[in-house]
DOGU-289330 format. One record per residue (C-alpha): residue number from 1; x, y, z; residue in three letters. Coordinates in nm, 2 decimals. Last residue first. Example, Ala and Ser with C-alpha at 12.3 -4.5 7.8 and 13.67 -1.06 7.14 Angstrom:
<node num="2" xx="1.37" yy="-0.11" zz="0.71" residuo="SER"/>
<node num="1" xx="1.23" yy="-0.45" zz="0.78" residuo="ALA"/>
This chain:
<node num="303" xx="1.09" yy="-2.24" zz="1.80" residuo="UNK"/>
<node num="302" xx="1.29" yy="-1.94" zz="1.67" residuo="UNK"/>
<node num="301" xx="1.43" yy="-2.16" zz="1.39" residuo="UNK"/>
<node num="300" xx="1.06" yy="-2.20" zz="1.34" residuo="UNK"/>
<node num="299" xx="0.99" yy="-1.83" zz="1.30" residuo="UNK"/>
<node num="298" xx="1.32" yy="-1.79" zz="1.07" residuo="UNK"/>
<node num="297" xx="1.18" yy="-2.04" zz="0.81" residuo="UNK"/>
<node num="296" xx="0.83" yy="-1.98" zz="0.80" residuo="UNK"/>
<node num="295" xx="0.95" yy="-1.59" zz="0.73" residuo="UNK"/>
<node num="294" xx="1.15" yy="-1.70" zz="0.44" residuo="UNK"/>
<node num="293" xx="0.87" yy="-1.95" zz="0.32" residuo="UNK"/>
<node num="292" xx="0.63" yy="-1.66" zz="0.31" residuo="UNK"/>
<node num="291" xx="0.81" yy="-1.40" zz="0.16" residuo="UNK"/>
<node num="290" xx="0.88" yy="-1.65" zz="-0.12" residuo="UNK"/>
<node num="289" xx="0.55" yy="-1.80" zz="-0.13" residuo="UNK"/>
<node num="288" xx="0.35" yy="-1.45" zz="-0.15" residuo="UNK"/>
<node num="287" xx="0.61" yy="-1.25" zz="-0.38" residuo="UNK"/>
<node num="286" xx="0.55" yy="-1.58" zz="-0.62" residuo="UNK"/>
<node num="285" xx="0.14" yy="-1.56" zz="-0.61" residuo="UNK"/>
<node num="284" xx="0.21" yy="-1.23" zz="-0.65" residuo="UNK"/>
<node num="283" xx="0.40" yy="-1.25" zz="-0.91" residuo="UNK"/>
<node num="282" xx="0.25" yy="-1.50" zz="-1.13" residuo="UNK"/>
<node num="281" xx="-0.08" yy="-1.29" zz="-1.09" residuo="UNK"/>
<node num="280" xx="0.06" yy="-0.98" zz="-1.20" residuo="UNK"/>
<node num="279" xx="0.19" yy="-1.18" zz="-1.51" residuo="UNK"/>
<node num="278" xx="-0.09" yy="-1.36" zz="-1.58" residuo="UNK"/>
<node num="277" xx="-0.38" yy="-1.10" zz="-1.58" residuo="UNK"/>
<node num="276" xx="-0.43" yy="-0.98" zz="-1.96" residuo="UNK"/>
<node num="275" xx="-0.35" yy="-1.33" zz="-2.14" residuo="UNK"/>
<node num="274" xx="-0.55" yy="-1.46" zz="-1.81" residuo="UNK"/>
<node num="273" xx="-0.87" yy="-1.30" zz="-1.90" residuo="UNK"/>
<node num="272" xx="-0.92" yy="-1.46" zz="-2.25" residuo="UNK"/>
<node num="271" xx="-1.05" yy="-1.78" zz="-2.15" residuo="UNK"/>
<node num="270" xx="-1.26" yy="-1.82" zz="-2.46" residuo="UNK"/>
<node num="269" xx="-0.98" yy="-2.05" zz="-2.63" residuo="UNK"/>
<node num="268" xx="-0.97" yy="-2.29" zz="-2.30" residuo="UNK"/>
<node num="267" xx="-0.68" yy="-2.52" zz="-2.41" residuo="UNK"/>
<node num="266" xx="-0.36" yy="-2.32" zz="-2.51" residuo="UNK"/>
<node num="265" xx="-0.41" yy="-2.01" zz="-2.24" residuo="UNK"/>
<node num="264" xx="-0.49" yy="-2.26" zz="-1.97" residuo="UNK"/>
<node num="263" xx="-0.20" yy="-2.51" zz="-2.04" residuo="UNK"/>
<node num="262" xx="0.05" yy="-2.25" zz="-2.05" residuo="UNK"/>
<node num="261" xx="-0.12" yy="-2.09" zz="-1.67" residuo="UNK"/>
<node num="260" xx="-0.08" yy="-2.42" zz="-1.53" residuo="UNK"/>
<node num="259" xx="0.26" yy="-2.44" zz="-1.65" residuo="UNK"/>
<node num="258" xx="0.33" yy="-2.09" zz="-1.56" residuo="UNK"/>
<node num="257" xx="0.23" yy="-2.19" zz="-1.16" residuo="UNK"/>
<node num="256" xx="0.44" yy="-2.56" zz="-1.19" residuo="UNK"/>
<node num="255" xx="0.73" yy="-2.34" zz="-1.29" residuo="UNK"/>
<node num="254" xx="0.68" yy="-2.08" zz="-1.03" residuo="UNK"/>
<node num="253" xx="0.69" yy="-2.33" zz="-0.76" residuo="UNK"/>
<node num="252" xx="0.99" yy="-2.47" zz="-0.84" residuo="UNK"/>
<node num="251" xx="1.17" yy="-2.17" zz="-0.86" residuo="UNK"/>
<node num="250" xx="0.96" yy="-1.99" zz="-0.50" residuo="UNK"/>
<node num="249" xx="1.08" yy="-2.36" zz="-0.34" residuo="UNK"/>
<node num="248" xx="1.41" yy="-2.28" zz="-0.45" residuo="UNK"/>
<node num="247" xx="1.44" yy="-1.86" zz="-0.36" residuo="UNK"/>
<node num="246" xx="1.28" yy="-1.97" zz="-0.03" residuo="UNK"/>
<node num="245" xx="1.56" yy="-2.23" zz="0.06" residuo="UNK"/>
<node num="244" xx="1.83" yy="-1.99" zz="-0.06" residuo="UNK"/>
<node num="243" xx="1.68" yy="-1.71" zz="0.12" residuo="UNK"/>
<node num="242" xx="1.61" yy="-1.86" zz="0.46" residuo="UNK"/>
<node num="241" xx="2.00" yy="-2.05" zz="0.45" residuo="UNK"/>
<node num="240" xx="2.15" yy="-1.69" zz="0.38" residuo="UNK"/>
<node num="239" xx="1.97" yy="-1.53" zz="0.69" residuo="UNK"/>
<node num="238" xx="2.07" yy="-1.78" zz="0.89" residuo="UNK"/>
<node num="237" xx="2.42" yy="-1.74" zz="0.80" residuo="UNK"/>
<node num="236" xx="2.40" yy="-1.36" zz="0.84" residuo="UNK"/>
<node num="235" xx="2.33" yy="-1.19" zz="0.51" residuo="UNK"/>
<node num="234" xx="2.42" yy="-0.86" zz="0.34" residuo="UNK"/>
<node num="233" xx="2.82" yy="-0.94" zz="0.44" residuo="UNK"/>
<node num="232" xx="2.91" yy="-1.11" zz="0.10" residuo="UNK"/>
<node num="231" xx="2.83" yy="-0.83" zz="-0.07" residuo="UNK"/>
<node num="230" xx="3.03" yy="-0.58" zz="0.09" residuo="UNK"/>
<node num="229" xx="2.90" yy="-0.34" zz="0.29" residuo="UNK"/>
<node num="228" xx="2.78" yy="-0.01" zz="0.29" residuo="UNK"/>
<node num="227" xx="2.54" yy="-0.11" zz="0.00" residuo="UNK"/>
<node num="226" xx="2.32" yy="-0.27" zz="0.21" residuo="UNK"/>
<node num="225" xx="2.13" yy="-0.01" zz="0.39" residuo="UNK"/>
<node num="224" xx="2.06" yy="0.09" zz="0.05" residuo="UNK"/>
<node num="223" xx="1.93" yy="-0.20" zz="-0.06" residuo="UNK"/>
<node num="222" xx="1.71" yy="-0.22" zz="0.29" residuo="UNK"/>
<node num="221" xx="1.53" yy="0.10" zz="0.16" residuo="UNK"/>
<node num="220" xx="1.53" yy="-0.06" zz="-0.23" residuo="UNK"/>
<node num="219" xx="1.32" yy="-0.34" zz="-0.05" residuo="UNK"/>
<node num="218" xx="1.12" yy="-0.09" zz="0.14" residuo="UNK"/>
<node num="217" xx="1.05" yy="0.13" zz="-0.14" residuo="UNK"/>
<node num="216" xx="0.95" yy="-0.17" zz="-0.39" residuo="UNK"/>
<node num="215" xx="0.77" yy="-0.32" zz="-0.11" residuo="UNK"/>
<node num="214" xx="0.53" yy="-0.04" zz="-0.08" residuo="UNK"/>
<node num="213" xx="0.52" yy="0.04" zz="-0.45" residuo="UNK"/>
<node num="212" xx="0.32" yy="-0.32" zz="-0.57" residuo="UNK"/>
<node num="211" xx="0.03" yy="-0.21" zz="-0.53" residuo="UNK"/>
<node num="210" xx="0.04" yy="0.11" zz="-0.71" residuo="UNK"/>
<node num="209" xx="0.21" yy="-0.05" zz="-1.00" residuo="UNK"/>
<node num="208" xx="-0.05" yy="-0.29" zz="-1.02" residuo="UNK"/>
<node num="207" xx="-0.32" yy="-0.11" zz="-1.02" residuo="UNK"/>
<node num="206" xx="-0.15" yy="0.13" zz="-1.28" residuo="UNK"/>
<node num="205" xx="-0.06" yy="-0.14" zz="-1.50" residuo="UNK"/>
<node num="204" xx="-0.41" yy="-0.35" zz="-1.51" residuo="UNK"/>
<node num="203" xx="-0.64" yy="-0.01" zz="-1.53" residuo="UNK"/>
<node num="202" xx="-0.72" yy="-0.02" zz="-1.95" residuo="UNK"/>
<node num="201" xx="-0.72" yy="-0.41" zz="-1.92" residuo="UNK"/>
<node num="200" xx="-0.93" yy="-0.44" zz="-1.70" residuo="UNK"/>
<node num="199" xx="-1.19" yy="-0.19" zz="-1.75" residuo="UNK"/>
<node num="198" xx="-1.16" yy="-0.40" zz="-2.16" residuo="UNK"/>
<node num="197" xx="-1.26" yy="-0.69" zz="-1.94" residuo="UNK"/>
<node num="196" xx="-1.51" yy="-0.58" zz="-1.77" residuo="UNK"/>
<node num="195" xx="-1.50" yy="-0.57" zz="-1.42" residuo="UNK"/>
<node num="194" xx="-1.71" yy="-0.78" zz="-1.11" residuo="UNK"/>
<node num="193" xx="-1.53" yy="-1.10" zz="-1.12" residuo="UNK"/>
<node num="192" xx="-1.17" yy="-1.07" zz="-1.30" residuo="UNK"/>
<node num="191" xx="-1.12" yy="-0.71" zz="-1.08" residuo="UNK"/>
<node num="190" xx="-1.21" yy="-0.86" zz="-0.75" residuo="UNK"/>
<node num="189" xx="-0.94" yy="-1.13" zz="-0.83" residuo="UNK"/>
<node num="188" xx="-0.65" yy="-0.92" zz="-0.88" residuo="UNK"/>
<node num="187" xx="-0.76" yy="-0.72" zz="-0.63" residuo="UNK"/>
<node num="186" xx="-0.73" yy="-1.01" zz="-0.37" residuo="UNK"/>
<node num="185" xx="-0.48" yy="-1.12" zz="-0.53" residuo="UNK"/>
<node num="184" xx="-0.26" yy="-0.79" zz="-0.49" residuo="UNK"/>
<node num="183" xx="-0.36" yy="-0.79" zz="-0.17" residuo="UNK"/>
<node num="182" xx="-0.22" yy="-1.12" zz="-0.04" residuo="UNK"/>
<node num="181" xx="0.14" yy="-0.99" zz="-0.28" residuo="UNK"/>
<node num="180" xx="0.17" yy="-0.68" zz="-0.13" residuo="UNK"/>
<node num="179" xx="0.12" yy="-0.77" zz="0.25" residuo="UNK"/>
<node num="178" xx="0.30" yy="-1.07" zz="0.23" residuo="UNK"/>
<node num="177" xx="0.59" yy="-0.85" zz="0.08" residuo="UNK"/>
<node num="176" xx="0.53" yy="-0.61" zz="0.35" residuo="UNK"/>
<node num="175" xx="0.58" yy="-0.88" zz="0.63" residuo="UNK"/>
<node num="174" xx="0.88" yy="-1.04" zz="0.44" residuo="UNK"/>
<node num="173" xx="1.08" yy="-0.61" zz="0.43" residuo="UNK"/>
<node num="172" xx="0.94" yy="-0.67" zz="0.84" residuo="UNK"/>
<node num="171" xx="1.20" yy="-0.94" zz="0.83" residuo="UNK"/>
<node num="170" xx="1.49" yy="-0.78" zz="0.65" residuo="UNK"/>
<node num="169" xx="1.40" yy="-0.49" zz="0.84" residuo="UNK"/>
<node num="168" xx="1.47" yy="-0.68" zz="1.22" residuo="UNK"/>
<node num="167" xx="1.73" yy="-0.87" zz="1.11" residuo="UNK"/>
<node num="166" xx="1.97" yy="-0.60" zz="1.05" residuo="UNK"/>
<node num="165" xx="2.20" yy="-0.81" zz="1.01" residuo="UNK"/>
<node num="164" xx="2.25" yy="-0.86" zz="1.42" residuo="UNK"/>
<node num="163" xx="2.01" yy="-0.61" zz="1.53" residuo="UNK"/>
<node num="162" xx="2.14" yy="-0.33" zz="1.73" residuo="UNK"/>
<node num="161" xx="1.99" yy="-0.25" zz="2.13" residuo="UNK"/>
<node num="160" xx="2.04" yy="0.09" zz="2.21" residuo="UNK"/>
<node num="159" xx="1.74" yy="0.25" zz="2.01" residuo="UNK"/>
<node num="158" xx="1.53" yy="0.02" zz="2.17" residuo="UNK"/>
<node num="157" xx="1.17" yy="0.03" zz="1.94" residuo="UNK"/>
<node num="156" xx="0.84" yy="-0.12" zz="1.90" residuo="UNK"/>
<node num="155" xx="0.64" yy="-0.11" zz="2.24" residuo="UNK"/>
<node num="154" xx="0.30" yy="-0.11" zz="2.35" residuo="UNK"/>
<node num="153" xx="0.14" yy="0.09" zz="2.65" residuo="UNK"/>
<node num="152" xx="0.50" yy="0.31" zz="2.66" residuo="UNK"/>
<node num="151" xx="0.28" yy="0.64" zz="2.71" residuo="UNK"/>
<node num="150" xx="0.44" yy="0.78" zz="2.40" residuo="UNK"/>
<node num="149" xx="0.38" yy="0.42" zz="2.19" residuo="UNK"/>
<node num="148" xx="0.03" yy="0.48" zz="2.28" residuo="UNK"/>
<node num="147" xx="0.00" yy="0.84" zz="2.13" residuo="UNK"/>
<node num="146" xx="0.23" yy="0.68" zz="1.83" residuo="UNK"/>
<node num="145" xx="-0.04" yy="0.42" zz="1.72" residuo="UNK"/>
<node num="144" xx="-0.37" yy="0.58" zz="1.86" residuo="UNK"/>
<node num="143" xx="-0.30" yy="0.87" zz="1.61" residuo="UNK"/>
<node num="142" xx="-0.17" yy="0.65" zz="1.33" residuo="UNK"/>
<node num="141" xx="-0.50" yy="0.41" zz="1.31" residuo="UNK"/>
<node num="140" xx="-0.73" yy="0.65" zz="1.29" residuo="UNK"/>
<node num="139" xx="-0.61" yy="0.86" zz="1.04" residuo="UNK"/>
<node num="138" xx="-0.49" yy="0.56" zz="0.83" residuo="UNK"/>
<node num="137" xx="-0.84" yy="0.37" zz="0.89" residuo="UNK"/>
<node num="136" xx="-0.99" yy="0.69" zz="0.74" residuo="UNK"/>
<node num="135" xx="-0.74" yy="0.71" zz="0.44" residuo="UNK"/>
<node num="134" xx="-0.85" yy="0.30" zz="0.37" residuo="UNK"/>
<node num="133" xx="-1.22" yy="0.42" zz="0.38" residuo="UNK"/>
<node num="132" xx="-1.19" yy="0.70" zz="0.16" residuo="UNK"/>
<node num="131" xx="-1.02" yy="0.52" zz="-0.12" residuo="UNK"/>
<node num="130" xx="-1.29" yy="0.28" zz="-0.15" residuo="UNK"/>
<node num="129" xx="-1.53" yy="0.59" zz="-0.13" residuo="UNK"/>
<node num="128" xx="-1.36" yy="0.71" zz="-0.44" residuo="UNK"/>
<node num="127" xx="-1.40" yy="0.35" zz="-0.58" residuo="UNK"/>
<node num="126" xx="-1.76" yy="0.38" zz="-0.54" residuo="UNK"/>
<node num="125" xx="-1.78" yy="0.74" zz="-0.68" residuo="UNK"/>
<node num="124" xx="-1.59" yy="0.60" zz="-1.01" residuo="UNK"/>
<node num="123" xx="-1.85" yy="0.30" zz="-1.05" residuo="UNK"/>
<node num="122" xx="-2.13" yy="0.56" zz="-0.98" residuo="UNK"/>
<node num="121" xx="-1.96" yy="0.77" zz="-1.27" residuo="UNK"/>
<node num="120" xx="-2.12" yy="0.54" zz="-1.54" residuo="UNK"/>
<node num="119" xx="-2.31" yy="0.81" zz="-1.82" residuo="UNK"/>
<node num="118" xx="-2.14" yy="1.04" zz="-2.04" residuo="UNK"/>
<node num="117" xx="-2.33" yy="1.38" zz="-2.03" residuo="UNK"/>
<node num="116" xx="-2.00" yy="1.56" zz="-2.11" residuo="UNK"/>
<node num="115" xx="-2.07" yy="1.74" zz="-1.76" residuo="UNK"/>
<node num="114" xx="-2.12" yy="1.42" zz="-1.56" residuo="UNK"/>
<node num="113" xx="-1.78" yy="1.31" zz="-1.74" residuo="UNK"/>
<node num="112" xx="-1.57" yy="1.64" zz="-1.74" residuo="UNK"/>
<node num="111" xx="-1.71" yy="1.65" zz="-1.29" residuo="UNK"/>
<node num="110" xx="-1.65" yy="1.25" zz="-1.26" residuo="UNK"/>
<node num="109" xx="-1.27" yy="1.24" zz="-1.40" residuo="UNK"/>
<node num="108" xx="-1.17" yy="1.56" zz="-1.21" residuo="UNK"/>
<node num="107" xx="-1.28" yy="1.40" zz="-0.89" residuo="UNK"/>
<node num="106" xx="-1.18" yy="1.04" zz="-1.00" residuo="UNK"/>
<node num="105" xx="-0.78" yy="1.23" zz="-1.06" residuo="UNK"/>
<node num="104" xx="-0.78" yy="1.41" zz="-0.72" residuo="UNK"/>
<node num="103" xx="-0.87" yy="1.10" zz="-0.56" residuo="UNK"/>
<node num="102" xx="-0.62" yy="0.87" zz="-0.72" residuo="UNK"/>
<node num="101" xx="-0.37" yy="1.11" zz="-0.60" residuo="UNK"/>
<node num="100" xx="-0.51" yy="1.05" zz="-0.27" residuo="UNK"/>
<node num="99" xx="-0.50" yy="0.70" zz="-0.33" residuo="UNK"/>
<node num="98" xx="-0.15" yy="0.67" zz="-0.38" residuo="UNK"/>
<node num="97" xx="-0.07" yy="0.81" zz="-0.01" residuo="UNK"/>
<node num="96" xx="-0.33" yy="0.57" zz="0.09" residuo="UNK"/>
<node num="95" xx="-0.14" yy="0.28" zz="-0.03" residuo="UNK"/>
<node num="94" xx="0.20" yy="0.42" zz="0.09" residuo="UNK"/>
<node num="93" xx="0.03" yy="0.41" zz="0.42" residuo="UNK"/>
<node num="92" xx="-0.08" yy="0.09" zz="0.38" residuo="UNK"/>
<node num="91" xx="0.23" yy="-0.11" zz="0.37" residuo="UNK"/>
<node num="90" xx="0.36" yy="0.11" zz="0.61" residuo="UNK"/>
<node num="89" xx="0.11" yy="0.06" zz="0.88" residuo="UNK"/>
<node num="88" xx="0.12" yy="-0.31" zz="0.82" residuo="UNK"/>
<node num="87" xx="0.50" yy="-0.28" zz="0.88" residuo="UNK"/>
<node num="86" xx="0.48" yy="-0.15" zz="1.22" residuo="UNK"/>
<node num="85" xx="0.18" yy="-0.37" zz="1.28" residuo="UNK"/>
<node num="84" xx="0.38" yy="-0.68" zz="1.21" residuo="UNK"/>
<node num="83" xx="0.67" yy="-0.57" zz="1.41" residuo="UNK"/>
<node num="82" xx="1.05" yy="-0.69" zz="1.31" residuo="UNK"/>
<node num="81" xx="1.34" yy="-0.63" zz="1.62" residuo="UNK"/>
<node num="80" xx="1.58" yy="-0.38" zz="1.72" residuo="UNK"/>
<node num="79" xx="1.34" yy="-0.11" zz="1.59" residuo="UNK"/>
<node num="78" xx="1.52" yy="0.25" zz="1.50" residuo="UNK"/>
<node num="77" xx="1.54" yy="0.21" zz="1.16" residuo="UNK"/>
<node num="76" xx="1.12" yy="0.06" zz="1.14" residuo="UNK"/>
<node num="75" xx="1.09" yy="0.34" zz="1.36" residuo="UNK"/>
<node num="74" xx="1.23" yy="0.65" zz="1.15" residuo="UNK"/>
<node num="73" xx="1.06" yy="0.49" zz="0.85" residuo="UNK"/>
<node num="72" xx="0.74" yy="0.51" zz="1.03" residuo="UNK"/>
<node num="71" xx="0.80" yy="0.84" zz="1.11" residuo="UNK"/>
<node num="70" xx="0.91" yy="0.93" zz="0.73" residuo="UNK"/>
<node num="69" xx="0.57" yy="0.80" zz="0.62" residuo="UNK"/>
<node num="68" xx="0.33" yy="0.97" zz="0.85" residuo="UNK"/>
<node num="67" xx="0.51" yy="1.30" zz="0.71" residuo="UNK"/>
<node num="66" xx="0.48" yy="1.24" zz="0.38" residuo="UNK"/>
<node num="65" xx="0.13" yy="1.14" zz="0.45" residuo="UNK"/>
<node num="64" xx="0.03" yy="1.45" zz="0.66" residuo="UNK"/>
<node num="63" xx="0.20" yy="1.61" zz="0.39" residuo="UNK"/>
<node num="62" xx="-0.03" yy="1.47" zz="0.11" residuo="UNK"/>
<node num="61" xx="-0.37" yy="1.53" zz="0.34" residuo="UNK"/>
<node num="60" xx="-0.24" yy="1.85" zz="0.39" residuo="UNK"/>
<node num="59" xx="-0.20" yy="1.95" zz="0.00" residuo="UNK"/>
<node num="58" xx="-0.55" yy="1.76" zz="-0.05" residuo="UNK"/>
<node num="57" xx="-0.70" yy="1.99" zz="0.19" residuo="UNK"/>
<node num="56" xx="-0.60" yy="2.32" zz="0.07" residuo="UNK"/>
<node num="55" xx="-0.70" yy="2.16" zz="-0.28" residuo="UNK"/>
<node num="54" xx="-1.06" yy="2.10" zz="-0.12" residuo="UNK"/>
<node num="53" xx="-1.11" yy="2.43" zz="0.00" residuo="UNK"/>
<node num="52" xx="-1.06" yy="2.63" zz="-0.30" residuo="UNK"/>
<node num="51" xx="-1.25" yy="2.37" zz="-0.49" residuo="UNK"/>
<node num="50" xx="-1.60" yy="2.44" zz="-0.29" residuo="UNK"/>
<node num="49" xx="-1.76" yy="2.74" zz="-0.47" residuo="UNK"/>
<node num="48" xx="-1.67" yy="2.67" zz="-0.78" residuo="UNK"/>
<node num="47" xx="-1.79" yy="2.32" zz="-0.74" residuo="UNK"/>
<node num="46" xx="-2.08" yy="2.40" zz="-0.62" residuo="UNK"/>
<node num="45" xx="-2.13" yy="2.65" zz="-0.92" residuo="UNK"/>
<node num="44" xx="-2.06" yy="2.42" zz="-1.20" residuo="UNK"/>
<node num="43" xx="-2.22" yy="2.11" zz="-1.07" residuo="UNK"/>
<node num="42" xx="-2.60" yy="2.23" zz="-1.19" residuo="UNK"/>
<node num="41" xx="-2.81" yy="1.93" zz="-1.07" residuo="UNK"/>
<node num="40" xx="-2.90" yy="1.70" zz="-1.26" residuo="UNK"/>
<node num="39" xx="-3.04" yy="1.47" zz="-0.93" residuo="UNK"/>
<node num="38" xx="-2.77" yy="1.17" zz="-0.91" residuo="UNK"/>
<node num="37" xx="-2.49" yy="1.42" zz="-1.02" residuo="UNK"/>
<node num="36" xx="-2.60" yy="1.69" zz="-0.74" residuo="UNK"/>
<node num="35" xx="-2.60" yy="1.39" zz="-0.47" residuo="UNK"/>
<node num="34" xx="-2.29" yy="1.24" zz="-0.60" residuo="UNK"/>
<node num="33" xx="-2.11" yy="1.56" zz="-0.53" residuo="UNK"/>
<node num="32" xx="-2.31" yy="1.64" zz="-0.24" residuo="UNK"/>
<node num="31" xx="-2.16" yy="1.29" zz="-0.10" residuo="UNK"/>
<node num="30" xx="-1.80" yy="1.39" zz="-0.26" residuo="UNK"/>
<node num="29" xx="-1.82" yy="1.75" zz="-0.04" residuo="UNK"/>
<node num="28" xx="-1.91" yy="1.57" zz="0.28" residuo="UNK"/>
<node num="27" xx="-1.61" yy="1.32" zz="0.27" residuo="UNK"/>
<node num="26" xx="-1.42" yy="1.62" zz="0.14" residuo="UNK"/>
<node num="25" xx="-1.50" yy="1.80" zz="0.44" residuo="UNK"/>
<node num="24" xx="-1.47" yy="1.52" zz="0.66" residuo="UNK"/>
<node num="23" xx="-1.12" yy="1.47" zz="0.55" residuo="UNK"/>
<node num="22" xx="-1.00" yy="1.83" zz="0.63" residuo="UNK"/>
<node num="21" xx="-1.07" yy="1.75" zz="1.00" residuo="UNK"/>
<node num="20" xx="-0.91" yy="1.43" zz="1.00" residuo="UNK"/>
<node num="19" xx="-0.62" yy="1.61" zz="0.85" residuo="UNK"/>
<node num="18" xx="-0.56" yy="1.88" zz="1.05" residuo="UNK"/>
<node num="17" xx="-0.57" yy="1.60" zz="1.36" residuo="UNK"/>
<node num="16" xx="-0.32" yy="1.43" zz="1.15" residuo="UNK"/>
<node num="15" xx="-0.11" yy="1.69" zz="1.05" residuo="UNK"/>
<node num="14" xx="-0.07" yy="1.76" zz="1.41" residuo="UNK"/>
<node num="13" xx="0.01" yy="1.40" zz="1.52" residuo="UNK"/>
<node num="12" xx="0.27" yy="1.35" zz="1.26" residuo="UNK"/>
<node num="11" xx="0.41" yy="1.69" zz="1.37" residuo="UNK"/>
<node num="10" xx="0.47" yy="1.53" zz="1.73" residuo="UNK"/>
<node num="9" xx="0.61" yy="1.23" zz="1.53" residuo="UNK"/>
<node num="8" xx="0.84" yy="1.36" zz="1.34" residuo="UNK"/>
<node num="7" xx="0.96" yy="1.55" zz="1.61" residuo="UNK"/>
<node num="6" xx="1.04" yy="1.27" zz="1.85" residuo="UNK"/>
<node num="5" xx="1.21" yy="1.04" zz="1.56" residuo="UNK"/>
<node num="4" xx="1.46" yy="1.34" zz="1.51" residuo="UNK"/>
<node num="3" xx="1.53" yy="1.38" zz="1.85" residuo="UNK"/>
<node num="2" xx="1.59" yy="1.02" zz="1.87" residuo="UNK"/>
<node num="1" xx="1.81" yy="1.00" zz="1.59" residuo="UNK"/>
């Protein structure tokens, strides 16, 4: 396992540097992008000129992801205990994966728009340099993370020391779910001040779907961890206190959430934003409170 973990990461750090370098190309080639669009410029023949490049980089920018991924995996396995950063890094890194996706799809969006003459691609740039941002904190952040961790100035991992239950993923599985759900409202609630209506409507599903993918993986990751042993077995005692106290106050809470959002709907005619919103917004407001209460729980055991 260790082996393993030590090569992930030395070609981690290679697709990285790769990658930071391949990232300020595109960085430069979506700023002429904008520039050409902004002056009327003929797109055709930049981009002919320039898409060779950019889908060599998108194809490392993927790996580098894919491989970012599996050694964070590797150490969240490994770990004898939960880390916050271990999961932040995660959390976002399935994020950014998405985003480049998300990239190649603006790119083609903006380029059949600017030349269809249809006007509001400065929305669509914005949101590519959105996505940008969070690949740029990724490129920075997992560089300094596993050079650091190989000159022992932090520490996340003791391969000989097990976790009783696995303790340490079911927490940092909390962490992510905090993760999900705080940014989920936060979009949620970006979106219902500064977007249309029928914007939100149209990108609802797939915002939400991509947000809500890093717990889905580490949740069914811990699943399968699970499925060795017998039902019974998934929790320690602790463990099945946290969840059962959680799972009530998450109940209880829920009810008093749709019964705000019942009232709402069947009082304020004009407020048609929630009949779009409420679901994603139930959940994450639930993912946030149960997560939450769980982690509460085992941190003041702790105390």
């Amino acid at each position: 396992m260790k082996k393993t973990t030590d090569i992930s990461q030395k070609v981690t750090l290679g697709f990285s540097i790769l990658s930071f370098a391949g990232f300020i190309y595109n960085l430069f080639f979506y700023i002429s992008l904008e520039i050409i669009t902004i002056k009327f410029g003929n797109i055709a023949s930049f981009i002919d000129r320039a898409e060779i490049f950019v889908g060599i980089i998108f194809i490392i920018l993927f790996l580098f992801h894919i491989s970012a991924i599996l050694t964070i995996i590797f150490q969240l396995k490994a770990s004898s205990r939960e880390n916050l950063f271990t999961a932040f890094l995660f959390f976002i890194s399935i994020i950014s994966l998405i985003m480049v996706f998300g990239d190649f799809a603006l790119i083609s969006d903006i380029i059949k728009e600017y030349k269809a003459g249809i006007s509001g691609i400065e929305t669509e740039f914005i949101v590519l340099y959105f996505s940008q941002a969070l690949h740029l904190l990724l490129l920075i952040i997992i560089p300094v993370f596993l050079i650091l961790k190989n000159k022992r100035k932090i520490f996340i991992a003791d391969i000989k020391e097990v976790a009783i239950k696995d303790e340490a993923i079911f927490i940092n599985v909390q962490y992510i779910g905090i993760f999900t759900g705080t940014l989920g409202l936060i979009i949620l609630t970006a979106l219902s001040v500064f977007a249309p209506l029928w914007a939100i409507k149209k990108g609802i599903v797939t915002v939400c779907a991509t947000l809500i993918l890093p717990y889905a993986i580490i949740a069914a990751y811990w699943l399968i961890m699970k499925f060795r042993e017998r039902l019974t077995e998934w929790y320690d005692e602790k463990q099945f206190q946290d969840v059962t106290k959680a799972s009530l106050i998450s109940f209880i809470s829920s009810m008093v959430i749709l019964a705000i959002f019942f009232i709402i709907q069947n009082t304020v005619t004009k407020f048609q934003l929630l009949n779009v919103i409420w679901f994603p917004l139930y959940f994450f407001i639930a993912l946030v409170i149960f997560s939450g209460t769980i982690l509460y729980l085992n941190k003041k055991a702790l105390d």
